[in-house]
N, C-alpha and C positions, 0 to 999 in steps of 0.2 A: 645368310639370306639365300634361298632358292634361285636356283635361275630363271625359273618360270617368275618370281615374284618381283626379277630384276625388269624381267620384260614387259610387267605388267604396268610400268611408269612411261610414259611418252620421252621423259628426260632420260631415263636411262637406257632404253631403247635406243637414243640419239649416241650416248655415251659406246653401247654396246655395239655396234655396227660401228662405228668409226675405228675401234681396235682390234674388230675383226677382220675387219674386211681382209681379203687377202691371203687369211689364214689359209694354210693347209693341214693343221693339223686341229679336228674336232672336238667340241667339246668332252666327248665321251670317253676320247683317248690322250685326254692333256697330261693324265695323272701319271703316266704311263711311260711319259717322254724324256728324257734327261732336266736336270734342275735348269741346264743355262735356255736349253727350248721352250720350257716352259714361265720361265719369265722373258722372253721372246713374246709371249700370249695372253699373260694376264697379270692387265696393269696391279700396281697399288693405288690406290682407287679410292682420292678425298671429294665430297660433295659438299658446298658451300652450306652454312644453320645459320647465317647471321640473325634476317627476319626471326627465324626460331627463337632465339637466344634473348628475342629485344633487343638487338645492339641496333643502333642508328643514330651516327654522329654528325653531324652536318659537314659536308664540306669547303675549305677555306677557299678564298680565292687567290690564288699567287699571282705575283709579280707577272708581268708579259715576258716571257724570256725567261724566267728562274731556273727552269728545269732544264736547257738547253747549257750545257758546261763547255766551256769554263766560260764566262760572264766578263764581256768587257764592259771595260768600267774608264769615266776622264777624270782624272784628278780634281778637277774642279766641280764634277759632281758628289763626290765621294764623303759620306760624313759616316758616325758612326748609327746616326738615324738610319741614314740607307742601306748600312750595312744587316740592322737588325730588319729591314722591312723587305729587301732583295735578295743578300746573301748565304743569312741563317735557314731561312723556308728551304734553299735548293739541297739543302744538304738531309733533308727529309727528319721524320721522328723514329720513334720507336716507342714500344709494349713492354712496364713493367708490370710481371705478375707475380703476386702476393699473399697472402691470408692479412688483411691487414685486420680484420673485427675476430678470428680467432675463433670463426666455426668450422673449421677445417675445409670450406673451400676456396677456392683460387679466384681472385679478382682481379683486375685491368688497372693498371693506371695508363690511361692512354697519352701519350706527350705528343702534342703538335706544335713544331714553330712555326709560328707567321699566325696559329691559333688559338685556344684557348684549349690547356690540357684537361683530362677527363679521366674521373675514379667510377670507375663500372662495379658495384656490387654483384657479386655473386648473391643471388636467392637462397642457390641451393632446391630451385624447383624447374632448373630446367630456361631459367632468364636471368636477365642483369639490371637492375636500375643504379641508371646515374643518381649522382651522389654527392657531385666533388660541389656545391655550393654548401651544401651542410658541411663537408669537411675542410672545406679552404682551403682547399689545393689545387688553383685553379691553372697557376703557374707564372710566370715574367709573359709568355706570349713569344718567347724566344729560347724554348729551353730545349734541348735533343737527347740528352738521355737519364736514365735514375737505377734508385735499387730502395725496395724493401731492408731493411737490419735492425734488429734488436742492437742499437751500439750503447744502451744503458742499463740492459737487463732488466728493464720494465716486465720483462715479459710480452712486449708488446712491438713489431715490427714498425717503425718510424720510416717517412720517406724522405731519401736524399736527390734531390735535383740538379743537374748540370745543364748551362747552357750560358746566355753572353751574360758576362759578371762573374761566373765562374760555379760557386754550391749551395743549393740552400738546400736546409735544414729543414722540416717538418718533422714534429714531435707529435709521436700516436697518443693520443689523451685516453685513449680507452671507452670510449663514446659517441665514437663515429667521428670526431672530430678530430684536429691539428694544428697545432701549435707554431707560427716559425719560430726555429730557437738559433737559427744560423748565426748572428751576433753574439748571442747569449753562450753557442756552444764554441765560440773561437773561430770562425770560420771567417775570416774577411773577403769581402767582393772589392772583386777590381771590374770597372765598369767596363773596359774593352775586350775583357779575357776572355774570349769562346773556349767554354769546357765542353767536353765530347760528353763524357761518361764518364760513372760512379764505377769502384771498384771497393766491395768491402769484403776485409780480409784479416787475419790475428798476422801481423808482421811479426810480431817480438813473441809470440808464444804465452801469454800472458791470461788470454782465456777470453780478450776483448776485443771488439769489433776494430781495425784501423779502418783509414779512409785514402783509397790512391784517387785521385780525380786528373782523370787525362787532359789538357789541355793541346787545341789545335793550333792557335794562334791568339798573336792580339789585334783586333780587328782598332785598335785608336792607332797602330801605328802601319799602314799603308805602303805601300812599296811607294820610294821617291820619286817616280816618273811620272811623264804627264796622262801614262794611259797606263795600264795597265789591266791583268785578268785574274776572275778569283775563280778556282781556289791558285796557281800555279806560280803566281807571283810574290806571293803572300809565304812570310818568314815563319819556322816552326818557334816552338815553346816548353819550356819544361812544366812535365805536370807536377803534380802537391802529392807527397804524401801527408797525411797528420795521423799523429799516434794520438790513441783513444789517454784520458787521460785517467777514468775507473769514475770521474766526478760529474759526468755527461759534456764537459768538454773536450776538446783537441786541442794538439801545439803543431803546428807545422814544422817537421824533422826533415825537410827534401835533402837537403844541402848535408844535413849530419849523418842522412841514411845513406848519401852518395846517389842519389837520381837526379841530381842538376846541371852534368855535365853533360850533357846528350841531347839535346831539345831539338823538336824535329813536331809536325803536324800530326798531333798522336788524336789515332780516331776512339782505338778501347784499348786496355790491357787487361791480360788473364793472367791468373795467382795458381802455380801448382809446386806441388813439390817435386819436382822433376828429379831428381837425384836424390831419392830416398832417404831423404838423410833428418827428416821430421819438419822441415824448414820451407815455407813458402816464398817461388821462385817467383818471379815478375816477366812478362815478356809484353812490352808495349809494342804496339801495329802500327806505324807512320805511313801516310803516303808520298812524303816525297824522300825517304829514304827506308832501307831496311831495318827490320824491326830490332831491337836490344832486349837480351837476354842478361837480364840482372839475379845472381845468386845470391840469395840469402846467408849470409855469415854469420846470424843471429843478433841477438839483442839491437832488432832492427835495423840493421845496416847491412848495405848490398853493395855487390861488385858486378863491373860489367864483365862476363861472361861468353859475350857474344859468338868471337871468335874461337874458344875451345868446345862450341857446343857442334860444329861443323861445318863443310861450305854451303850446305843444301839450306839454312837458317838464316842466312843473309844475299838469297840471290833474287829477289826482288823488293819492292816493295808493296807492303801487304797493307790489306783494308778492313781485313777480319779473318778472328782466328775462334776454334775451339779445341778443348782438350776431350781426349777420350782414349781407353784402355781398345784399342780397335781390335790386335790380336790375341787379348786376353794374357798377356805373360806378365801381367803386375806391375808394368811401368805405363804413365802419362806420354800418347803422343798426342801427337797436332798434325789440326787438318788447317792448311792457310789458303786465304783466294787473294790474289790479287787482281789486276788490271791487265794480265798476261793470262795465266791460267790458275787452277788449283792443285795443289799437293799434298801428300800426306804421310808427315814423316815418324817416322819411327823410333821407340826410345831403342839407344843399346846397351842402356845402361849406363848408370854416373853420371848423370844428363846429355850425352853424345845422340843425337841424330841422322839417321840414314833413311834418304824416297824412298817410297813404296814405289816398286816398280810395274804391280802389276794394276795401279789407279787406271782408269778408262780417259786420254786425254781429251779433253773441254777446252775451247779458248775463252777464255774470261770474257766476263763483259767489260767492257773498255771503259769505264766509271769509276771516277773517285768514292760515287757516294749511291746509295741504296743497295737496296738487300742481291748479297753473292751467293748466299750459301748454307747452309743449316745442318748437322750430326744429328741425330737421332735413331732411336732401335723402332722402325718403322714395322719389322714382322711381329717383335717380340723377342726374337729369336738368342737377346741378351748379347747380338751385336752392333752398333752404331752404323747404320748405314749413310747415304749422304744425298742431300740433295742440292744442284749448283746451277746458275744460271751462265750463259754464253753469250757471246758477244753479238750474237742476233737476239735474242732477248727469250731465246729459248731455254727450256729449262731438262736438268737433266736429273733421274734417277740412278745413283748407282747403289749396289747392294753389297753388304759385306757376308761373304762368304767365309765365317771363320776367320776373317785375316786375310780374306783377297776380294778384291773386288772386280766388281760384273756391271757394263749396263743393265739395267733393266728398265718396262713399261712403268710411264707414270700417267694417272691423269685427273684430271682437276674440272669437278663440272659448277660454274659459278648459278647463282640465280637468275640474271640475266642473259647469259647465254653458257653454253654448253663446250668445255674443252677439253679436248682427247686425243694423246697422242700417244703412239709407242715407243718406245726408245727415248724421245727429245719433243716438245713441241712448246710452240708460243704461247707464254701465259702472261696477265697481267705484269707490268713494271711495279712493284713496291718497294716501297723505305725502308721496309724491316718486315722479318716475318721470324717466330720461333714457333715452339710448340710446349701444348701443355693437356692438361686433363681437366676440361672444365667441366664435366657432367658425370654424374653418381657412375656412367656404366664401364668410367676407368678408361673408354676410348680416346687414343690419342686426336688431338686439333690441330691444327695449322693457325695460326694467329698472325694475321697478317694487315698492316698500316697501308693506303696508300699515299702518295707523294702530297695528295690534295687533302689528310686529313680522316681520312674514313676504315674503319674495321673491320674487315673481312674473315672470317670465320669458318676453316672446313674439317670436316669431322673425315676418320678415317674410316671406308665401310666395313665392318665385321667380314673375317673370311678371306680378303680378295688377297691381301698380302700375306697372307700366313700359305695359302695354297700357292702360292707364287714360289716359293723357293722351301727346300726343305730345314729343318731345325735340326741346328748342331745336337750331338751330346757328348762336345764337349770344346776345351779350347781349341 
C-alpha cells in the first residue's frame, strides 16, 4: 500500500501521526538508515477485520469481581457450583483453529467459560458463519481449552475439549456434525477436575495420535480453611496421559509412563523433540512451581529430566511456553513468560539450555492467567519474532534478527478506537491470542479472545513489516 493511499483513510491518518510524530528522520530517507533506526520508525502494523469477517459473538456477563485475582472466597460459601460459575470464567478461554470440513481453510472453535463455546466456519469467501448448533459442540459452559486431531485416522480432524470434568471427546462425522464419543473412547470424567488444555502427540512412535490433558487442580477438594483465595491456595494435580489404543479408544498410561510424580497447577504442555534423538519430549508450565522437563525414553515412557536440561529451565514459574528454531542451527528452543518476565532459551545441544542474552528485558505482567505472549515470523523473514505483554498491560514488539533480538514499533488499530504506539504501548487485556491465515491473500492475523467472551481479529498490513527490518539470506 502507498503512502499516499495510507493517508487517504481518517483511521490511518490517526494511526500515522501518532508514530510519527517526533521523527526526525523522513519518509524519503528511512530506507537509507541503519535496520535498528529504521524499526525505531516503522511500526508492524495490524488493523482489526472482525465486522469484515462476520465474527460477532456476544459477550458473557461474569461474576462481579472474576477478573480482579486472586478471589477471595469463605468456606461456607464455597461449592463446586460456585466454583464453575466464579472461578473457571476468571481464568479466561482460548481459540482453536482447525480445517475441521476439509476444504483447506482454517476455522474457529471459539471456547468461553462462564459461556457457551462457538465453531465459526470459514466460507472461504472472505466470512465465517456460526455453526456450532448444527455441529453440537456447543461445550459444558466451563471448558478453557481444546485441539483439532485426526486420533482415528478418519481422515477427519475430531475435537478434544478440556475444562471442569476434565476431556471430552468429539468425533468429526464427516458432515458438519459431531459426535461425543468421550465415554465410548475411554476417557473418564471426574466432576471436580479442572483441565487446562489438550496436548496431542505420537508418545510411543507408533504413527498414532496420544492424548496429554493438563490438569490445574481439583476444584471439589478446597483448601481446609475458613477463607481462603483462588487461584493461590488451591493444591496442583497430575495431568493424563492416554495412549491411542489404533481402535479409537485410549487407556490412561500416567503412572506406567512416569508423569505422576510431579503434580503441580499445570496450565499447558508442549511435545518436542528436544534432543534429537526421534523421541518426543514433554515440558509442562505450572504456576505455582517450575516447569518439568520429561524425556522420552521411548515405548511411551518418560523420565524427569528437569534438572540436567540447566538452571535457566527451572528459575521461575512459567504460565506459557512456545517452541521455535529462533537461530536456525536445527535444534528446538523455548521462549517462556512468566509472572516476572520472559525468556528465551537456547538449545546447545542434547537438550541443555542456555538465555539469550541479547532478548530486550520486559517485566511480565503480574497474572496467573490471560494472554503473555505469542512466537511468530511476523516479517516473513523465516525468523520467529516475539510479541509480549508488561506488567502495565503494555505490549511489546520484539524482532528477531537472525538469532538476536531488537525492540521494535508495534501498532494495533481496533474498530472502535485507534491504537499506536512505538516501542510499547497499551493495548486491550485478553485471554488468549495466536495467529493464523484466515484469508486466500496468505496474510498473517492476530486472533485474539477477550476475557468477556468476544473475537477480535487483526490482519497484518501488506509492506509495513517487511520494510521494517531487512531479510536475512541466511541462518
Amino acid at each position: 500500500m502507498t503512502q499516499a493511499a495510507q493517508l487517504a483513510s481518517p483511521r490511518r491518518l490517526l494511526v500515522h501521526l501518532l508514530v510519527f510524530i517526533g521523527a526526525v528522520v523522513p519518509w524519503a530517507n528511512s530506507q537509507r538508515v541503519a535496520s535498528s533506526a529504521a524499526a525505531k520508525s516503522l511500526p508492524t502494523t495490524f488493523t482489526e477485520i472482525t465486522s469484515r469477517l462476520q465474527v460477532s459473538l456476544p459477550p458473557i456477563a461474569p461474576p462481579s469481581g472474576a477478573f480482579t485475582l486472586p478471589i477471595q472466597i469463605r468456606a461456607e460459601d464455597y461449592s463446586l457450583e460456585y466454583a464453575r460459575r466464579n472461578l473457571v470464567p476468571a481464568m479466561g478461554g482460548s481459540v482453536v483453529i482447525g480445517d475441521f470440513d476439509g476444504d483447506g481453510h482454517p476455522d474457529l472453535y471459539v471456547i468461553v467459560p462462564g459461556g457457551s463455546n462457538h465453531l465459526l466456519q470459514n466460507r472461504a469467501d472472505g466470512t465465517f458463519v456460526d455453526v456450532t448448533d448444527r455441529a453440537k459442540v456447543a461445550g459444558s459452559g466451563a471448558d478453557l481449552g481444546g485441539a483439532f486431531g485426526d486420533f482415528d485416522k478418519s481422515g477427519r480432524p475430531s475435537l478434544f475439549v478440556a475444562g471442569l470434568g476434565g476431556v471430552a471427546l468429539y468425533r468429526n462425522n464427516g458432515d458438519g456434525s459431531f459426535t461425543d464419543v468421550t465415554e465410548k473412547a475411554g476417557l473418564k470424567l471426574k466432576p471436580g477436575e479442572l483441565a487446562t488444555s489438550v496436548l496431542l502427540f505420537d508418545a510411543d512412535n507408533d504413527g498414532y495420535l496420544d492424548l496429554l490433558v493438563t490438569v490445574y487442580t481439583d476444584l471439589n477438594a478446597p483448601p481446609a480453611k475458613k477463607s481462603f483465595s483462588f487461584p493461590n491456595d488451591f493444591a496442583g494435580a497430575s495431568s493424563h496421559l492416554y495412549r491411542n489404543q489404533h481402535d479409537g479408544t485410549f487407556k490412561e498410561i500416567t503412572a506406567a509412563a512416569g508423569l505422576g510424580t510431579n503434580p503441580g497447577r499445570t496450565q499447558k504442555a508442549i511435545a518436542a523433540d528436544f534432543n534429537h534423538n526421534g523421541r518426543m519430549d514433554l515440558l509442562l508450565l505450572r504456576d505455582n512451581k517450575p516447569p518439568v522437563l520429561y524425556r522420552n525414553q521411548g515405548r511411551g515412557e518418560f523420565e524427569d529430566q528437569t534438572w540436567d536440561a540447566g538452571t535457566e529451565i527451572w528459575k521461575y514459574a512459567y504460565v506459557d511456553a512456545q517452541t521455535s528454531d529462533f537461530n536456525h542451527d536445527d535444534m528446538t528452543d523455548i521462549v517462556l513468560w512468566s509472572t516476572v518476565g520472559n525468556e528465551v532459551l537456547l538449545n546447545q545441544g542434547k537438550g541443555k539450555f542456555k538465555q539469550d542474552e541479547s532478548l530486550p528485558l520486559v517485566y511480565a505482567a503480574n497474572r496467573a492467567f490471560g494472554f503473555h505472549g505469542l512466537a511468530a515470523d511476523f516479517s516473513g523473514a523465516g525468523y520467529d519474532d516475539l510479541l509480549t505483554v508488561d506488567s502495565k498491560s503494555n505490549w511489546h514488539f520484539i524482532v528477531n534478527h537472525a538469532g538476536k533480538f531488537e525492540a521494535a514499533p508495534f501498532a494495533l488499530s481496533q474498530e472502535t478506537s485507534a491504537v499506536s504506539k512505538t516501542g510499547a504501548g497499551q493495548l486491550p487485556f485478553f485471554a488468549f491470542v495466536t495467529t493464523a491465515r484466515l484469508l486466500g491473500s496468505g496474510t498473517l492475523d492476530l486472533v485474539a479472545l477477550t476475557m468477556d467472551g468476544r473475537v477480535e481479529i487483526f490482519e497484518e498490513q501488506p509492506g509495513r513489516a517487511m520494510s521494517a527490518r531487512p531479510r536475512s539470506t541466511g541462518k
